[in-house]
N, C-alpha and C positions, 0 to 999 in steps of 0.2 A: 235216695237216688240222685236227688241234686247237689249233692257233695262227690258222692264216685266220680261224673264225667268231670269235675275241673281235674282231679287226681292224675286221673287216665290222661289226659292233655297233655298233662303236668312230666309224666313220666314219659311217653311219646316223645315228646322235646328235650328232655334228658338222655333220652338213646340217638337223637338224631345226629344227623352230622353237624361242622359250626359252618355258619353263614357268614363269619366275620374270619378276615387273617389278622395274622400278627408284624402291623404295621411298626418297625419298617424293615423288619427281617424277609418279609414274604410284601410282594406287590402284588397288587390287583390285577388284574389284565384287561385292559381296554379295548375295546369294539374300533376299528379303524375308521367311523365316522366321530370319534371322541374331537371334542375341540378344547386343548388346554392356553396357557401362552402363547403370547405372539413374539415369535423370532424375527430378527431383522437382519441383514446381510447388508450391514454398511458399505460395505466395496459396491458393491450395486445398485443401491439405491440414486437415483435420479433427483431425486429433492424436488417431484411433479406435484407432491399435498394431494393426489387424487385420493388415498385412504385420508385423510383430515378431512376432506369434502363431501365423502360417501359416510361415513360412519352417523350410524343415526343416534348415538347419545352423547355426541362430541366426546369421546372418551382419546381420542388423539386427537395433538395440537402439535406443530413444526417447532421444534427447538434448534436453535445456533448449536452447533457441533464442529470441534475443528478439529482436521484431518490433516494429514498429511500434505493435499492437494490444496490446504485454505480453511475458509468458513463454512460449512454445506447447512443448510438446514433439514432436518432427518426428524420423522415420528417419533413425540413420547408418547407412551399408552398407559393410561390408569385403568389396570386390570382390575381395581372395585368396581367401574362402572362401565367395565367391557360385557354386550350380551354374547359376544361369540358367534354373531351371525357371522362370521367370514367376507363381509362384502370386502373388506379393506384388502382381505388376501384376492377375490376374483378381481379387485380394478387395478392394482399394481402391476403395470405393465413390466418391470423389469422379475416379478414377482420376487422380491426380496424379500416382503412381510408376509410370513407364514403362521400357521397357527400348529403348534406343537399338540404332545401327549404330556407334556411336562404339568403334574398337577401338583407339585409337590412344595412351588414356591408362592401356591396360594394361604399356606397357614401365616399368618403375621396377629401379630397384637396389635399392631397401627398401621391402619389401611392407608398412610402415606408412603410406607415400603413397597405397595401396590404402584405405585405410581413411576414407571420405567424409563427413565431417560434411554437412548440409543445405544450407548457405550453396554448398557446395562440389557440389550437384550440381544447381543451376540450369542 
């Protein structure tokens, strides 16, 4: 008898439906408190550093960016060592730094791709 129930299991999970899609023909669908990327809207960014001062694993730092208007200084974010708490998006007064559904530019082989300068999270 203790041979049947693995079988039975066995064959259960062979009839059932798949739990997995077929990445990247078929996307997942996300719950709308999902937090992927952070987006940044250069044109509006203030260059205030309150997201570099609120982030609690220093995972953004002000980098020199030059724009049309000059020099600004503007958030980069290293998404290896972002938790996605969103504090960065509620203290952004002009709320330029958003946090996306975008999961798909976390696969990388060198977690220095993770690391987004400004230009790079329009």
């Amino acid at each position: 008898m203790a041979v049947v129930e693995p079988v039975i299991e066995t064959l259960k999970n062979f009839a059932s439906k798949r739990t997995t899609v077929e990445y990247p023909e078929q996307k997942e669908s996300l719950p709308d408190t999902y937090r992927g990327m952070l987006r940044l809207d250069m044109a509006t960014c203030i260059s205030c550093s309150a997201c570099e001062r609120i982030c609690p694993n220093k995972t953004i730092t002000m980098v020199d960016v030059l724009t049309d208007k000059g020099v600004k200084i503007m958030p980069m974010v290293g998404h290896e060592r972002c938790l996605f708490c969103a504090l960065c998006e509620e203290v952004c007064p002009p709320k330029c730094l958003t946090l996306t559904k975008n999961y798909e530019d976390f696969e990388a082989r060198d977690k220095r791709t993770l690391m987004k300068r400004p230009e790079e999270m329009e």
